[in-house]
C-alpha positions as CSV (number, residue, x, y, z in Angstrom):
1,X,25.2,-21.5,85.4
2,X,21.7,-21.0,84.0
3,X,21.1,-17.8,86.0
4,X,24.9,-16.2,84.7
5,X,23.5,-17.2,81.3
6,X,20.5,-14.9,81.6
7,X,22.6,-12.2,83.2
8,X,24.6,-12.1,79.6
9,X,21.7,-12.2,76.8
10,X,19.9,-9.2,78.6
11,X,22.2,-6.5,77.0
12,X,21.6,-7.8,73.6
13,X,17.9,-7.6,74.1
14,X,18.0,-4.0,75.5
15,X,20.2,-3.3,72.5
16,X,17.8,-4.6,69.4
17,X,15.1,-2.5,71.1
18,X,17.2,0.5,71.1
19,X,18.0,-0.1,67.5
20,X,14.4,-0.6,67.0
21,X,13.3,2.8,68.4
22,X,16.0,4.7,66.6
23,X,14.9,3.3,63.2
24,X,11.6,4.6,64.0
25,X,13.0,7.9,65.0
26,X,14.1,8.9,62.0
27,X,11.3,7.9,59.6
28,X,12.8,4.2,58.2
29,X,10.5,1.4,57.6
30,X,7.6,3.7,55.7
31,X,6.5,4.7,59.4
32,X,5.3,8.4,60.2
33,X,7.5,10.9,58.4
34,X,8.4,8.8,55.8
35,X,8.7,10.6,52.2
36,X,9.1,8.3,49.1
37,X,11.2,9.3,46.5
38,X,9.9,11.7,43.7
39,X,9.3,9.6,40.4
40,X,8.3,10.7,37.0
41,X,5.8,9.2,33.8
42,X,7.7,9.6,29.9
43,X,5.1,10.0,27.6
44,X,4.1,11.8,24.5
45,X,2.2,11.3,21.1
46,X,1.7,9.3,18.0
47,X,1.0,10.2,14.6
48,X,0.8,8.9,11.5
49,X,-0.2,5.3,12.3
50,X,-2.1,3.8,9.5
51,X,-5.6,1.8,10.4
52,X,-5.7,-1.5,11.8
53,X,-1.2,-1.6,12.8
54,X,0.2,-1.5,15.9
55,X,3.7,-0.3,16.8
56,X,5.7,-1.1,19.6
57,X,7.8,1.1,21.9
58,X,10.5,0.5,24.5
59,X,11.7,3.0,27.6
60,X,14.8,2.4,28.2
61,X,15.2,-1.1,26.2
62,X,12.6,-2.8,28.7
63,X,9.5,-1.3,29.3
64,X,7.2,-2.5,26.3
65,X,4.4,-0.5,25.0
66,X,2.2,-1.4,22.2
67,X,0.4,1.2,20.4
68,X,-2.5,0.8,18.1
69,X,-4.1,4.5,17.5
70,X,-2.7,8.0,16.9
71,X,-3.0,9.9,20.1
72,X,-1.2,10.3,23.7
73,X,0.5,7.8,25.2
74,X,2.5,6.9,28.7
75,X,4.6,4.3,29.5
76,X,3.6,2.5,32.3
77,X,6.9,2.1,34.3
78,X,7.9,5.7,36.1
79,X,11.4,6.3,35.9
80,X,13.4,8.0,39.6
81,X,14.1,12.0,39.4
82,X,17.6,12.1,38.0
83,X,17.4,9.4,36.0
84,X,17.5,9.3,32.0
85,X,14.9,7.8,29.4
86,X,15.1,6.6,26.0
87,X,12.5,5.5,24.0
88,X,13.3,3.4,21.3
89,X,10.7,1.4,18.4
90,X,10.8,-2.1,19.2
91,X,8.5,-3.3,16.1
92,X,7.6,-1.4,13.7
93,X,4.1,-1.3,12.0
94,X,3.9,-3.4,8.7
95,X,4.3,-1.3,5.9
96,X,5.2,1.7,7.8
97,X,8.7,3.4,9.4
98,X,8.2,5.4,12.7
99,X,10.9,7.6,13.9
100,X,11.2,8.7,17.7
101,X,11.2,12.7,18.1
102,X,12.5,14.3,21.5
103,X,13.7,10.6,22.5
104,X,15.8,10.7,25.3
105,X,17.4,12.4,28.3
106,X,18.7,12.5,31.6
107,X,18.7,13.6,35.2
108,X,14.5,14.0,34.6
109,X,13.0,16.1,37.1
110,X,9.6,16.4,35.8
111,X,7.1,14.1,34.1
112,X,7.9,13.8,30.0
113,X,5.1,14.8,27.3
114,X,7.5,15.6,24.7
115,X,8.3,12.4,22.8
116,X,6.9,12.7,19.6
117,X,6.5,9.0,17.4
118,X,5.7,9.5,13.7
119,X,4.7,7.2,11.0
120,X,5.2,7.6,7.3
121,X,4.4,5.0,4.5
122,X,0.9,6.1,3.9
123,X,-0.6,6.7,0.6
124,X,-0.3,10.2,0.5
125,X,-2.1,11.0,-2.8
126,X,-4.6,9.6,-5.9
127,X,-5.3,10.7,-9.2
128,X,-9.1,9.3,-11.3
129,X,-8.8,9.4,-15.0
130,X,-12.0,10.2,-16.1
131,X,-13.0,9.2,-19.5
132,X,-16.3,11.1,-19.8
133,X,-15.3,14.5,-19.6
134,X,-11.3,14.3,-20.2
135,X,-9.9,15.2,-16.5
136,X,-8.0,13.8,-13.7
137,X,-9.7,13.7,-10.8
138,X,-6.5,14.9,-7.4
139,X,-6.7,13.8,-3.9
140,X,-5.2,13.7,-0.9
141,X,-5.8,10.8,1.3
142,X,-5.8,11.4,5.1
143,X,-5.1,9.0,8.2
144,X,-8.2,7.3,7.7
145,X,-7.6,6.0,4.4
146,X,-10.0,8.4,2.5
147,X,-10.1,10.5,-0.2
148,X,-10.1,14.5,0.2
149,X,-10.6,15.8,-3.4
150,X,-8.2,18.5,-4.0
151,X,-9.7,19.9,-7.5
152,X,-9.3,18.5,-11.5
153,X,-6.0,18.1,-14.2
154,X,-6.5,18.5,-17.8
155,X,-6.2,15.9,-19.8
156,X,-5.9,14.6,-23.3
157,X,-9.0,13.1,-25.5
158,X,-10.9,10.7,-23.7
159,X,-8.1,9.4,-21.0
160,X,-7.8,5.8,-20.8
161,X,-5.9,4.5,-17.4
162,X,-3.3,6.4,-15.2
163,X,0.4,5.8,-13.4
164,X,2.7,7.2,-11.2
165,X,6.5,6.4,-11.3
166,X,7.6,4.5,-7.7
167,X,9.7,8.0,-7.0
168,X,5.9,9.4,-6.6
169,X,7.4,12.8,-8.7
170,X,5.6,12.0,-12.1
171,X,2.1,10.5,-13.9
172,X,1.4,9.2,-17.1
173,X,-2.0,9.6,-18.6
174,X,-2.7,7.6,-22.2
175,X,-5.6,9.5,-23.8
176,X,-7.3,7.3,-26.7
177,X,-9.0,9.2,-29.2
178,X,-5.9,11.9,-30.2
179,X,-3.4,9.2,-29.9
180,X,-1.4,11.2,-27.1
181,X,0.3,10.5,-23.3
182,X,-0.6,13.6,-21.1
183,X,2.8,13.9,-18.7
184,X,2.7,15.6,-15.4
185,X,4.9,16.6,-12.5
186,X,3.4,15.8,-9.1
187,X,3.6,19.0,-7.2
188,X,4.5,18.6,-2.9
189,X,1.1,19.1,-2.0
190,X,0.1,16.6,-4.8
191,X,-1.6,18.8,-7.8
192,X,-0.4,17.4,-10.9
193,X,1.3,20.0,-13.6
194,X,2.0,19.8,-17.5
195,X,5.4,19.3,-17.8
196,X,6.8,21.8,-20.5
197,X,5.6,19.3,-23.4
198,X,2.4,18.6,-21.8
199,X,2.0,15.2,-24.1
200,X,4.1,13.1,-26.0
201,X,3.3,11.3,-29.0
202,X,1.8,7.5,-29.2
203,X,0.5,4.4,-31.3
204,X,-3.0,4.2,-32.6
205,X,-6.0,4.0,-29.2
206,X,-3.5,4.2,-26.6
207,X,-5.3,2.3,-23.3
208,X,-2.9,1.7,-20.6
209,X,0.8,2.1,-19.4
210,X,2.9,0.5,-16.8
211,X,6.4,2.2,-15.7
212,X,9.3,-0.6,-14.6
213,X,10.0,-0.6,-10.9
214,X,13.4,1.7,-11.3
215,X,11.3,4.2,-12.9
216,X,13.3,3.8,-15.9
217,X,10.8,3.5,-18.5
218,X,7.0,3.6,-19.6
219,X,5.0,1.0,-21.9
220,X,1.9,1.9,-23.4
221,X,-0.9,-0.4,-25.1
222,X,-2.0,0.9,-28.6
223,X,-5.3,-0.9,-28.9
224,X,-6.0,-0.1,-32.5
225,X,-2.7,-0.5,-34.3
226,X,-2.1,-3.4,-31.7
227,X,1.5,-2.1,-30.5
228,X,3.1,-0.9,-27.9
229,X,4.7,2.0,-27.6
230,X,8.1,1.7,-25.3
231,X,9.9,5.4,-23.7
232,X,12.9,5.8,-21.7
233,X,11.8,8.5,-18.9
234,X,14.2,11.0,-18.3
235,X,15.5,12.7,-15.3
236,X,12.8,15.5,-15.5
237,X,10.3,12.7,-16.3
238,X,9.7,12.9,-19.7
239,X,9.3,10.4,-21.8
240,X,11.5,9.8,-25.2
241,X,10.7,7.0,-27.7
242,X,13.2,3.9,-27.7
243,X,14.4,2.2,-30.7
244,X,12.6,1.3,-32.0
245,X,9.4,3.3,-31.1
246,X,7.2,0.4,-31.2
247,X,6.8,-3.3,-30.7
248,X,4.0,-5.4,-32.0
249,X,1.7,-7.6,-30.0
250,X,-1.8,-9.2,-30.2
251,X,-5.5,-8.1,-31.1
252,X,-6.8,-5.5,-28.5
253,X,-4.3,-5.2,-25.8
254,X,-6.0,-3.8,-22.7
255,X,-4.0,-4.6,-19.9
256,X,-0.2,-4.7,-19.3
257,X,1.6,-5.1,-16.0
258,X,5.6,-5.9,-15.3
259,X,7.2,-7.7,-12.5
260,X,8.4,-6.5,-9.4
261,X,12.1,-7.1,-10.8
262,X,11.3,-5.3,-14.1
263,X,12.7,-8.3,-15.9
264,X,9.3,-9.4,-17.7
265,X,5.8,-7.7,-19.2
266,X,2.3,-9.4,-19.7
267,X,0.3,-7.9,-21.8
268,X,-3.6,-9.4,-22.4
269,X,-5.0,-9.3,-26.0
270,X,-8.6,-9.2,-25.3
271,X,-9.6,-10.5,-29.1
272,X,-7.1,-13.2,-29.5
273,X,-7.8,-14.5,-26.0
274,X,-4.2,-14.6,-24.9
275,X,-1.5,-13.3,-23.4
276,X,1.5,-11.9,-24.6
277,X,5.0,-12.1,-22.7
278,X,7.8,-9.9,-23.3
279,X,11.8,-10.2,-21.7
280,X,13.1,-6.6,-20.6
281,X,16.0,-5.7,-21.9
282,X,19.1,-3.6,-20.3
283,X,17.7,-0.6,-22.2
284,X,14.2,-1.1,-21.6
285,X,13.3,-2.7,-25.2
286,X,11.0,-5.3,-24.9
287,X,11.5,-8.7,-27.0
288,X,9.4,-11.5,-27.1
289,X,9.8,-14.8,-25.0
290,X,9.5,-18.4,-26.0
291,X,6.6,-19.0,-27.1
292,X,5.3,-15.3,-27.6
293,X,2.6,-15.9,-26.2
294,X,0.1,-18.3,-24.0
295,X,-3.7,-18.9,-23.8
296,X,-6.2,-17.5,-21.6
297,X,-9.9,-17.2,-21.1
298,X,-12.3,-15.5,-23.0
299,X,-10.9,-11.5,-23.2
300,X,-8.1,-11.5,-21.0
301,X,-8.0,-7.6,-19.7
302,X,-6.4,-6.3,-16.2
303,X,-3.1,-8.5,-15.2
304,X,-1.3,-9.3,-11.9
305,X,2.0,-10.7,-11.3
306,X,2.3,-11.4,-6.8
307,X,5.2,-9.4,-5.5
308,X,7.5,-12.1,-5.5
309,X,7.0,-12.9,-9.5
310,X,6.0,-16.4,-8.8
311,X,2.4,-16.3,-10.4
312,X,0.2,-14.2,-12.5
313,X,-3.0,-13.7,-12.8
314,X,-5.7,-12.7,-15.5
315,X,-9.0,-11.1,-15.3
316,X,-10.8,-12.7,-18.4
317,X,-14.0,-10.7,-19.3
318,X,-16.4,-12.2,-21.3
319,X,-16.4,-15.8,-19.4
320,X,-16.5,-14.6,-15.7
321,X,-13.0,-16.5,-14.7
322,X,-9.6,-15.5,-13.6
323,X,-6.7,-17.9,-15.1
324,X,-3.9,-18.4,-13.0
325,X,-0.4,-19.0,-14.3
326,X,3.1,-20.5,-12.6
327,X,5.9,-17.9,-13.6
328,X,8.8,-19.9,-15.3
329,X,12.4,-19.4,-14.7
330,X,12.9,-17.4,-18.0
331,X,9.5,-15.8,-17.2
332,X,6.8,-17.9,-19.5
333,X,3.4,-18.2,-17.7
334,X,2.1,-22.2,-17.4
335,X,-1.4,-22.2,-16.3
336,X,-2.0,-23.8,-12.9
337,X,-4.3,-26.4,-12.3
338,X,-7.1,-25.8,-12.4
339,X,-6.5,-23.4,-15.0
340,X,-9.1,-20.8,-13.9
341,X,-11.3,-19.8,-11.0
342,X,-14.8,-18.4,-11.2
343,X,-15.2,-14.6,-10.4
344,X,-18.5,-12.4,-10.8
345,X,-19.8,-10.9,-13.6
346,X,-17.4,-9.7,-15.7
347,X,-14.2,-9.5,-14.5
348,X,-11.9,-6.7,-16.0
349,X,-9.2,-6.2,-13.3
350,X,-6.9,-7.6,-11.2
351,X,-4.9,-6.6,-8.1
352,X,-2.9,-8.9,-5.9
353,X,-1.9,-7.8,-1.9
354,X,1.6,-6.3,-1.9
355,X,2.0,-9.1,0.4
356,X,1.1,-12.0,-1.7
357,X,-1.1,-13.0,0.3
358,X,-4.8,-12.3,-0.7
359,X,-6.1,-10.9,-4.1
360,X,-9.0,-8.9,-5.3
361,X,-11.4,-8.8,-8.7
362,X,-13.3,-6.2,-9.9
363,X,-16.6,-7.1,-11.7
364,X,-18.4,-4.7,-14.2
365,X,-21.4,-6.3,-14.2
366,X,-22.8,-3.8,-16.6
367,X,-26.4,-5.0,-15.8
368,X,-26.7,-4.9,-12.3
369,X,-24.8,-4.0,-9.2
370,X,-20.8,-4.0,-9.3
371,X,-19.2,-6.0,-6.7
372,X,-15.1,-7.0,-5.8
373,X,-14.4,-11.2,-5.7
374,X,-11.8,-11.6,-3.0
375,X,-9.4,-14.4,-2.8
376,X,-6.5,-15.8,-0.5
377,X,-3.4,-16.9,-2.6
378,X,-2.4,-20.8,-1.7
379,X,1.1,-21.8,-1.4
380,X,1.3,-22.8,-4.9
381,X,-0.1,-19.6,-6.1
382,X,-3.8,-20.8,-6.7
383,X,-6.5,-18.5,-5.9
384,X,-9.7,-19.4,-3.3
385,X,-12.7,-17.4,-2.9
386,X,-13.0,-15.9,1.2
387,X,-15.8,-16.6,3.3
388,X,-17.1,-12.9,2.2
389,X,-16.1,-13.9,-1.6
390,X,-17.8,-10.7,-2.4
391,X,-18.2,-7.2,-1.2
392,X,-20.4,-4.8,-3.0
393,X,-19.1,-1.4,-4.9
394,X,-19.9,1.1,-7.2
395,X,-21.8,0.5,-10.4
396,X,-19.2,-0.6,-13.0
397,X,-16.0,-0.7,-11.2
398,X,-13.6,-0.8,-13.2
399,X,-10.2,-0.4,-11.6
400,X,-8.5,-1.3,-8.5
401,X,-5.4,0.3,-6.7
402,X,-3.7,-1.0,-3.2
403,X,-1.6,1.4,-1.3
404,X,2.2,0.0,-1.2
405,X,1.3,-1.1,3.2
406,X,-1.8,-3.0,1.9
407,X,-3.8,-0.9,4.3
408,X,-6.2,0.4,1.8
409,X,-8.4,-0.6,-1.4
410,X,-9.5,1.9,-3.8
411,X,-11.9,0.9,-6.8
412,X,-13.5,3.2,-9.7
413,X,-16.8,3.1,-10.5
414,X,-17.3,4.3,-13.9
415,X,-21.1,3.7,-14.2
416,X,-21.7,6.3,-11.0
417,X,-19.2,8.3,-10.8
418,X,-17.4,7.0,-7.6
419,X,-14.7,5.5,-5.9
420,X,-15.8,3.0,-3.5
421,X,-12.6,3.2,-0.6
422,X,-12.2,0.3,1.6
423,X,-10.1,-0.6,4.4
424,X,-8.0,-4.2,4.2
425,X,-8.4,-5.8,7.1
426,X,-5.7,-8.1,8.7
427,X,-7.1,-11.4,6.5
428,X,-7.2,-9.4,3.8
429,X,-10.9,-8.3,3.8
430,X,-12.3,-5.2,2.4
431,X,-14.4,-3.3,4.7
432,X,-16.1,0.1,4.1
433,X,-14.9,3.2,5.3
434,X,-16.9,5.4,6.9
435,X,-17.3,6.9,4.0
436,X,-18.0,4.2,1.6
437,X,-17.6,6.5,-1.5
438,X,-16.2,9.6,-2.5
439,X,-17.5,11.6,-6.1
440,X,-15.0,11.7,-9.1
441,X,-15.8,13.0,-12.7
442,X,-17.7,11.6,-15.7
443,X,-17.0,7.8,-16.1
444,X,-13.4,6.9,-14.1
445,X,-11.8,4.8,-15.4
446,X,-9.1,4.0,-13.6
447,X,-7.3,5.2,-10.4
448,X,-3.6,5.2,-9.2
449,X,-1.9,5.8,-5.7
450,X,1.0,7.8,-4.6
451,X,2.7,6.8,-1.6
């Protein structure tokens, strides 16, 4: 019985060998002969991507690639010839919207350089008013963050402070000494033009203007006749008094900002040491809440509201101190406690994060060297100085403006000349660019951003 059991399994042993040589034959099991099956890269370039972000992009809804510099890129995972791609944004950068170009296709058959990923959202351009010798300093701003000067604007008399409506078509210049509002058209490659009325009419020592988020109307400070002038803006950006023209607030406005939901305006009266607080109406009148007004430090000047119109913030000159407010639910200001928080010397403006999250101090210093006091914002809206609490500019800085992402500070330095341009880091630190500083005209002013 054993041997007839041996005479039975030898065919199946002569059998697996066969099999086993013929697999060999014809090249299975990666042995000699054997050619793998072509595969291809997808890759291409990005553009656009501001400082410091990261965007992240998917291949075919899986294979994750996280991008943190303009430039070339390849997905790691190769894809088999005849088979499609399609590259996709998984997260996009904050502030920023990139769009996939040449995106997808199928049956590949060659490696992919073609997919092009671009980033907008950058600041594109910046206008200086400067006071000294009655221009507008133009730029464009590159990837980098910094300033490439693109020539000067006429202005008015003395121009006092700058802005740009959030369309990024028109800018507003008040000019102090003839009592005037230069208006311009923002040409595509960012040159500002006279609109066919090249100014329009306003109070007494026009200083500063705001424009409501919809772009609907313009406020201007009168410092001298201690009014404010209020405009609808029209379709071709021009600006035409409301009724009534005027509205009165306190001693030597200086500063005026409004809400993120254009529902409520601060103004600080720099001689009566508080702060005026208006309601927006449906037609862009401005009437007084209750009470009018609410105290501050010693000459309130620049104003912040945070982007979610919970607090607001005032840089108060002549006693070195920022006072921070609660924003009520019909828009009065309640000062925190404590009521103020110390700042450097001479603190005339203000600019909060478009996130919240951090917030930033310019101090004159007329004496010595200028410098910015930085802050985180608490949970309840009260401001702490950063480990850095300081970081040096320009002599006399004067004004501060954030691009809409938060990736860039810009602050002019009316005492040199300059604007000191800063990248914000991802705490909310200002760091230097490579080039710390770029030349404007006589004594800036003030500067404003187009995005």
């Amino acid at each position: 019985m054993l041997s007839g059991s041996t005479r039975v399994a030898a065919p199946v042993v002569v059998a697996l060998a066969a099999a086993t040589l013929g697999l060999t034959a014809c090249g299975g099991g990666g042995g000699p002969g054997f050619v793998p099956a072509p595969t291809y890269t997808i890759g291409g370039a990005l553009s656009g991507l501001a400082a410091g972000q990261q965007v992240v992009l998917a291949d075919n809804g899986a294979d994750l690639l996280t991008l943190s510099a303009d430039g070339a890129f390849t997905f790691k995972t190769p894809i088999a010839a005849h088979s499609a791609y399609s590259v996709t944004v998984a997260t996009q950068p904050a502030g920023q919207t990139c769009a996939v170009a040449n995106a997808s296709a199928s049956s590949v058959m060659a490696n992919v350089t073609s997919v092009a990923v671009t980033c907008d959202g950058l600041p594109r351009f910046a206008y200086v008013v400067n006071n000294g010798d009655n221009t507008v300093s133009q730029y464009s701003i590159d990837a980098t963050g910094a300033l490439v000067p693109l020539g000067v604007a006429v202005s008015g008399s003395a121009p006092q402070s700058v802005a740009v409506d959030p369309s990024g078509r028109y800018a507003y210049v008040p000019n102090l000494n003839d009592n005037t509002v230069s208006q311009y058209t923002i040409a595509a490659g960012g040159a500002l033009a006279p609109m066919t009325a090249a100014t329009v009419a306003a109070g007494s020592g026009p200083r500063a203007v705001a424009i409501d988020p919809a772009g609907s109307y313009a406020y201007v400070l009168n410092s001298l006749d201690r009014t404010i002038s209020q405009y609808s803006i029209g379709l071709d950006g021009t600006l035409t008094p409301l009724a009534p023209a005027t509205i009165a607030t306190g001693n030597q406005p200086w500063g005026i900002t409004i809400d993120a939901a254009g529902r409520y305006a601060y103004v600080g009266n720099q001689q009566d040491n508080t702060l005026a607080q208006y309601a927006i109406g449906s037609d862009g009148t401005l009437a007084p809440l209750n009470p009018p007004t609410t105290g501050s430090g010693q000459a309130p000047s620049g104003i912040a509201v945070d982007p979610a119109g919970l607090y607001a913030y005032a840089a108060n000159l002549k006693d070195n101190t920022v006072s921070q407010y609660t924003v009520g639910m019909g828009g009065e200001l309640a000062p925190q406690s404590p009521a103020t928080v110390a700042t450097g010397v001479q603190p005339v403006y203000i600019a909060v994060h478009p996130s919240g999250g951090n917030a930033y101090v310019a101090n004159y210093a007329a004496a010595g060297a200028g410098t910015i006091s930085q802050f985180t914002v608490g949970v309840s809206g009260s401001l702490a100085p950063m480990s850095a609490a300081t970081v040096a500019a320009g002599k006399g800085p004067a004004w501060i403006a954030i691009d809409r992402a938060g990736h860039f500070a810009y602050v002019a330095n009316s005492g040199d000349n300059t604007v000191s341009q800063f990248a914000i880091g991802a705490d909310g630190s200002l760091t230097p660019l490579s080039a710390p500083t770029v030349a404007t005209g006589t004594k800036p002013f003030a500067i404003a951003i187009v995005n």
